[in-house]
C-alpha positions in Angstrom: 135.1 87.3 79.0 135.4 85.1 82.2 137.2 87.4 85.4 140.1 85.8 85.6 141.0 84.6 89.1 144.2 86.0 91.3 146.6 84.8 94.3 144.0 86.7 96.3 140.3 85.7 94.7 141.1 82.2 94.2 141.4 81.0 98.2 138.0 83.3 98.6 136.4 81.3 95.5 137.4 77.8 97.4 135.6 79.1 100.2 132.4 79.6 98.8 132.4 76.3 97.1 132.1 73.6 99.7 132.9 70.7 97.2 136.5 72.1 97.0 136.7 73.8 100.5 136.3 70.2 101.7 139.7 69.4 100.8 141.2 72.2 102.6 141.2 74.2 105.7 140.5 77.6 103.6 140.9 79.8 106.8 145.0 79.1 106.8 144.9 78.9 103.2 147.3 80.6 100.6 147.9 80.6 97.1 150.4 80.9 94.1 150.7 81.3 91.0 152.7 78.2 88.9 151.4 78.3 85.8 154.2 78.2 82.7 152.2 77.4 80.0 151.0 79.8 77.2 146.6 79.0 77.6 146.1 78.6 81.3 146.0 80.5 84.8 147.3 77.6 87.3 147.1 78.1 91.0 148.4 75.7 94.0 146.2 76.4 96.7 147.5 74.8 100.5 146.3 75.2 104.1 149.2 75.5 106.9 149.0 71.5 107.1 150.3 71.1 104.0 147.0 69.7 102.6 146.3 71.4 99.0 144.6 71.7 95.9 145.3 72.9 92.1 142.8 75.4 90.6 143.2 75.9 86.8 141.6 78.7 84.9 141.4 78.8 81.0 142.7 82.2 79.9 141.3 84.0 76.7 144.5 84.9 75.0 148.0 83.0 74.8 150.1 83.6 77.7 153.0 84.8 75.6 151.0 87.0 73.0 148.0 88.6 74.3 146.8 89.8 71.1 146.7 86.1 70.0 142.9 85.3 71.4 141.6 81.3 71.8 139.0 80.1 73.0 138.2 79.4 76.8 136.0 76.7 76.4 139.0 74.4 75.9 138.7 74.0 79.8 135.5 71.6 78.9 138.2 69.3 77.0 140.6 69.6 80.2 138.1 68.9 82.4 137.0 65.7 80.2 140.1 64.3 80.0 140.7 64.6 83.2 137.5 62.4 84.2 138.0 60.0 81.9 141.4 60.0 82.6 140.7 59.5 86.7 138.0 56.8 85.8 140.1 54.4 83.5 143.9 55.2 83.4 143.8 53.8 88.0 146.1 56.3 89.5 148.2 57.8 86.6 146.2 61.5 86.9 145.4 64.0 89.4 142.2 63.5 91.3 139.3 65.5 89.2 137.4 67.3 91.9 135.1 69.5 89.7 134.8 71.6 86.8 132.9 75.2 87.1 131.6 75.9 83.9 130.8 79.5 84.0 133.9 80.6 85.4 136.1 78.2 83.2 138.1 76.2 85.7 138.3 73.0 87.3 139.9 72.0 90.3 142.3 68.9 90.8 144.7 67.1 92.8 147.9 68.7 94.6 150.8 67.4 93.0 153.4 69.8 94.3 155.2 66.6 95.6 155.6 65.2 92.2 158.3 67.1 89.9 157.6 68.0 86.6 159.4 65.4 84.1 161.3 68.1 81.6 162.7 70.2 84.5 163.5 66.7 85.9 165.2 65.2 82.6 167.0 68.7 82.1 168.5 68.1 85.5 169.9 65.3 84.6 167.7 63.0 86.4 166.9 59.1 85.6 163.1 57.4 86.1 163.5 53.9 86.2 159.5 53.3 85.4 158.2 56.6 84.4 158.3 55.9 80.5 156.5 52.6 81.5 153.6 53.9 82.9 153.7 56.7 80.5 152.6 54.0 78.1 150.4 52.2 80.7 148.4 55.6 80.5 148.1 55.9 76.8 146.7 52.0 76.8 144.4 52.3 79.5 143.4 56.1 78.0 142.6 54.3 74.7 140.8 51.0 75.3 138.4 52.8 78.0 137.5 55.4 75.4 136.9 53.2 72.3 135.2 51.0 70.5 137.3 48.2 72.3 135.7 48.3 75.5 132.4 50.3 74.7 129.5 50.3 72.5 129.6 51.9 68.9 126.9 54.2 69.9 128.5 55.2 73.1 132.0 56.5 71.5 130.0 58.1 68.6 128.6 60.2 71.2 131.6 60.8 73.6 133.5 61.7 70.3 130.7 64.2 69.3 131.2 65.7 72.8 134.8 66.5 72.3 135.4 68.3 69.4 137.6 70.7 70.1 138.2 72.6 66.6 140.1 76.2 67.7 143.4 73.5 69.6 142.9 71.3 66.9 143.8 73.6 64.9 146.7 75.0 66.8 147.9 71.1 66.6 147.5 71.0 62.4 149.1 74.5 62.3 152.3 74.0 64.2 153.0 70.8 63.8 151.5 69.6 60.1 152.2 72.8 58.0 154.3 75.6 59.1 157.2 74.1 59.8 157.5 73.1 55.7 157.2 76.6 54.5 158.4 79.7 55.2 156.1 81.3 58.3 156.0 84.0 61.1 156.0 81.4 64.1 159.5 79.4 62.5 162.5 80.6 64.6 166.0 78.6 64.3 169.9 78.3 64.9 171.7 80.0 61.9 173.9 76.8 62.2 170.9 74.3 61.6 169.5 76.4 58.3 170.8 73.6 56.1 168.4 71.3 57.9 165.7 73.4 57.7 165.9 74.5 54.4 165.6 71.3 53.4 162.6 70.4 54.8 160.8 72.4 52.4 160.8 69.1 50.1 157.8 67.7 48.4 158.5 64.3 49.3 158.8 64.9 52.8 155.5 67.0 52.7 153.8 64.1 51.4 155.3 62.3 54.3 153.9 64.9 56.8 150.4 64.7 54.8 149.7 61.1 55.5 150.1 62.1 59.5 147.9 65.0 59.2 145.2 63.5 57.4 145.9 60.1 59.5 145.2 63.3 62.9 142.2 64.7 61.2 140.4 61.4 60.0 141.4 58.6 62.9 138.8 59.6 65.8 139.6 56.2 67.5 139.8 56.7 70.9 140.0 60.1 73.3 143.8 61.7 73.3 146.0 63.6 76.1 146.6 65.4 72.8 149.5 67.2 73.8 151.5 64.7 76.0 155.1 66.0 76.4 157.0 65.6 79.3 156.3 69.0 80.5 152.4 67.4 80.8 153.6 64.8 82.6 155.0 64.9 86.6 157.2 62.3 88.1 157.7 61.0 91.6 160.4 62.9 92.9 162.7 62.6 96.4 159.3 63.9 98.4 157.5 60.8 97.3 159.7 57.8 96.5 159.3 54.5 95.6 161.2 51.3 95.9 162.9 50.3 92.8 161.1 46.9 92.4 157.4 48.6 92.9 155.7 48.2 89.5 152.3 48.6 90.8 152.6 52.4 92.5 152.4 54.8 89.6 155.2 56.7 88.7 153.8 59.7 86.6 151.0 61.7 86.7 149.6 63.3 83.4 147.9 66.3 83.7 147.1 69.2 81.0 143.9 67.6 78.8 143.0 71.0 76.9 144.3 69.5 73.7 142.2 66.4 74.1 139.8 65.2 71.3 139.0 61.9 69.3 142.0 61.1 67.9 145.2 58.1 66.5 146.3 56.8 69.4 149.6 57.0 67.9 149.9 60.8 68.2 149.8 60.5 71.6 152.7 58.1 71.6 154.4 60.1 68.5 154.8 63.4 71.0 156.1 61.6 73.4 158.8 60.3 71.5 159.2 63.3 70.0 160.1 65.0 73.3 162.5 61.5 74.5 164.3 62.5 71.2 164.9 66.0 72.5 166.2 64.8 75.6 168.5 62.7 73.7 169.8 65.7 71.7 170.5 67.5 74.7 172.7 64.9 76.6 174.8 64.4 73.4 175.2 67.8 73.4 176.3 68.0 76.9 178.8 65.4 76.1 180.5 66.3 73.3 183.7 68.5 73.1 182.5 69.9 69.3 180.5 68.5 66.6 182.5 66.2 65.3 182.4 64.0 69.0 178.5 64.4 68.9 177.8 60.1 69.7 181.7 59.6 70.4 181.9 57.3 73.2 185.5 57.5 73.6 186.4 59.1 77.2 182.7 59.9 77.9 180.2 58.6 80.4 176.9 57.1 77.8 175.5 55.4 81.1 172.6 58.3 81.1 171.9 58.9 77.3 171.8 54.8 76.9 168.9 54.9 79.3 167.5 58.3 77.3 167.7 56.1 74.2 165.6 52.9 75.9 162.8 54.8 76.6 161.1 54.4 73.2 161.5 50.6 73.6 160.1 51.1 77.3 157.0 53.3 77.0 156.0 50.7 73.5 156.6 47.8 76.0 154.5 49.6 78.9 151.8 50.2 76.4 151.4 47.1 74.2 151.7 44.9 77.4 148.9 46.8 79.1 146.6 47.0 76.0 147.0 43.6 75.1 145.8 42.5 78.7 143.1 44.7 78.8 141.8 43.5 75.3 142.5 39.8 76.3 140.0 40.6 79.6 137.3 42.1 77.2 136.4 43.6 74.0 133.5 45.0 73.2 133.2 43.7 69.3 133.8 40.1 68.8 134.8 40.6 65.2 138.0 42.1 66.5 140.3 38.9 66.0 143.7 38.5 67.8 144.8 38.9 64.0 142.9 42.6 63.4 144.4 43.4 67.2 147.7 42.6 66.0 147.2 44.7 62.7 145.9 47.6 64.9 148.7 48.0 67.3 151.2 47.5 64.2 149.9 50.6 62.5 149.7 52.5 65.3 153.9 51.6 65.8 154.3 53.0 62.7 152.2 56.4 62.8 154.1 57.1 66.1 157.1 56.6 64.7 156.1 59.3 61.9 154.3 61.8 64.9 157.4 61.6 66.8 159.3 62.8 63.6 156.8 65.7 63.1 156.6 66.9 66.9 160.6 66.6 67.0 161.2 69.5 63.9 157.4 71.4 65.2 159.9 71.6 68.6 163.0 72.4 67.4 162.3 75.2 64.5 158.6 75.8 64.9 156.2 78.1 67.5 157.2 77.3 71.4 160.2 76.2 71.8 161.2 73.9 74.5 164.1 74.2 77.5 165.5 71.0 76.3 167.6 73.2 74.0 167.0 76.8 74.6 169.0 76.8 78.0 172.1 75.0 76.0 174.8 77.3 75.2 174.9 79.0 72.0 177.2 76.2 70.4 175.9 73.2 71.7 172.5 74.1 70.8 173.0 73.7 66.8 174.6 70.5 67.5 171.6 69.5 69.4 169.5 71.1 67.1 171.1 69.4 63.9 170.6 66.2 65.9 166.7 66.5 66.4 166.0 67.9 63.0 168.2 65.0 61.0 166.4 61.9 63.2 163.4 64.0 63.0 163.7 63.4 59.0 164.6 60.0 59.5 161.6 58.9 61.4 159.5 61.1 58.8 160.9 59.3 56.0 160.9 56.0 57.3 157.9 55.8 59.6 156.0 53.0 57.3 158.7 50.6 57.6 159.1 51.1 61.5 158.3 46.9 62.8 159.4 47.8 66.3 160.3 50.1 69.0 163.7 49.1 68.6 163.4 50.8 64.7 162.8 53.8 66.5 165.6 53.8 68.0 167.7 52.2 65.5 166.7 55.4 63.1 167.4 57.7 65.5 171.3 56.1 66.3 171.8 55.9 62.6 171.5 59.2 62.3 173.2 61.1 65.2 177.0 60.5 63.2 175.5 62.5 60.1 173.8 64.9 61.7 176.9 67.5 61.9 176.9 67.6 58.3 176.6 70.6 56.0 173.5 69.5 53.9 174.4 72.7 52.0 
């Protein structure tokens, strides 16, 4: 097992490794601890001038279960996303400054300025831009890793490189099977059983099959894999930008251990699967009791109407982009405007479904999110019953889905049912 690095050993490793030291005067250095998630070590390394670097160490176990062991070579996906990310996606991810093999880390940029999207959205905030260039990143993401832009031979191999079986698995688990039976990791509000129970439906199964074997089959392009708005960080009051600035990025994406050769669409599905929870919670925070969850009457909807847009935004932001960047050059000239037009309508339509899957996975499945968990008791079911009946509404309509507005047009049409007893 790797030794895991500390507050104290981590400023002495950056000193004996002059292509990190560089960044930093290591003499006035200090580091913390910031890590939340469940399969890293993440530390924020800074000098007394402010100037700083992130160290991120794979751990051997998950964070929250020690006796649950994974693998730590999921740091060699993390530290391949984050190069290819740094090499095609211009400016939305940290600076990669290294990966260290032996002792399972890399090293990135200091984004401490930046604020974590979630713990933004839960604030309450609004990012004109961010779901934008959210999409920008998927685009750019995809077309540099794929047969688009790059020879057959070339993705064959880069796809080869990133198999990452033991996450991939984790991914298939939690978010194509549990939640449909009955299983250890499933954890929900007694007031949302209803909706739970009845996901254990064969016809919705089949539903969730077509996306899993769509995730296990589809090696099209290189994924984020796990790209949730607790991946993502947003400019925040230490680094703003003017409002009509649509060239300076407005999100970093960061956390690439889940990366492999993947649908483009399940990286665009989680996302939406996360806006949805966002959603859930401001309704929640709105209403007076379940029966004015969506009731407009007396309330301010200026925030949840902007919630609701960003599906239509981060689709805009990433058909724009991929569109120019396969106008400028593709790689095969067999791929017709026509078969372009066909590929990014089928991806539409399997995010739709992915966003369905990761919205139940997040709502009754393994690692739960502060979306809903720091609700009150009471207005978590409502926002739980809201996630869970859109979240069957995108699953069981995800092949008709023509638009980005049909993702939202599913998910309005069901937030006045959603209070129902399905019992």
């Amino acid at each position: 097992m790797t030794e895991l690095l500390n507050n104290e050993t981590v400023v002495d490793y950056i000193a004996q490794h002059p292509e990190f030291a560089k960044h930093i005067d290591v003499a006035t250095a200090k580091a913390k601890e910031i890590g939340d998630g469940n399969l890293n070590l993440v530390f924020l390394v800074k000098d007394a001038d402010g100037r700083g670097l992130v160290v991120k160490q794979t751990l051997p176990y998950v964070r929250s279960d020690h006796s649950w062991k994974v693998t730590e070579d999921s740091i060699f996906a993390e530290a391949r996303g984050l190069e290819a990310a740094d090499k095609y996606t211009n400016g939305l991810s940290p600076k990669f400054y290294g990966l260290d093999r032996d002792r399972r880390l890399v090293v990135i940029e200091d984004l401490s300025d930046w604020a974590q999207w979630r713990e933004a959205l839960d604030e309450g905030s609004v990012n004109p831009g961010a779901a934008r260039d959210v999409g920008r990143f998927v685009a750019r993401l995809a077309y540099g890793t794929s047969y688009f832009s790059r020879e057959p031979q070339d993705v064959q191999k880069a796809a080869a490189e990133s198999i990452n079986p033991e996450l991939e698995q984790i991914t298939e688990d939690l978010i194509f099977e549990e939640p449909y039976y009955e299983h250890e990791h499933n954890g929900w509000e007694p007031g949302a059983t209803d909706l739970v129970l009845a996901l254990r439906d064969e016809e919705l199964r089949t539903q969730v099959a077509k996306l899993k074997y769509e995730f296990l089959t589809n090696g099209e392009a290189l994924l984020h894999g796990d790209l949730h708005s607790s991946s993502l960080f947003v400019r925040s009051e230490k680094n703003p930008v003017a409002d009509d600035d649509t060239e300076s990025p407005r999100i970093k994406a960061y956390d690439f251990e889940f990366g492999f050769y993947g649908p483009v669409a399940f990286d665009l599905g989680i996302l939406w699967g996360n806006f949805l929870l966002a959603q859930a919670r401001e309704l929640a925070l709105l209403a007076d009791g379940p029966e004015t969850i969506g009731v407009r009457e007396g309330k301010d909807f200026a925030r949840f109407d902007w919630l609701i847009s960003l599906y239509e935004e981060a689709w805009d932001g990433f058909e724009t982009e991929f569109r120019r960047l396969v106008g400028e050059h593709k790689a095969d000239k067999i791929f017709t405007d026509a078969f372009v037009d066909g590929w990014i309508a089928r991806t539409l339509r399997f995010a739709a479904g992915y966003a369905g899957a990761e919205g139940i996975r997040r709502t009754i499945g393994w690692a739960h999110l502060p979306d809903l968990e720091t609700l009150g008791p009471d207005r978590k079911v409502w926002a739980s019953r809201v996630v869970l009946t859109a979240s069957r509404a995108l699953l069981e309509r995800f092949e008709e889905v023509g638009s980005a507005a049909d993702v939202r047009r599913i998910v309005e049409e069901s937030i006045p049912t959603s209070q129902r007893s399905q019992a």
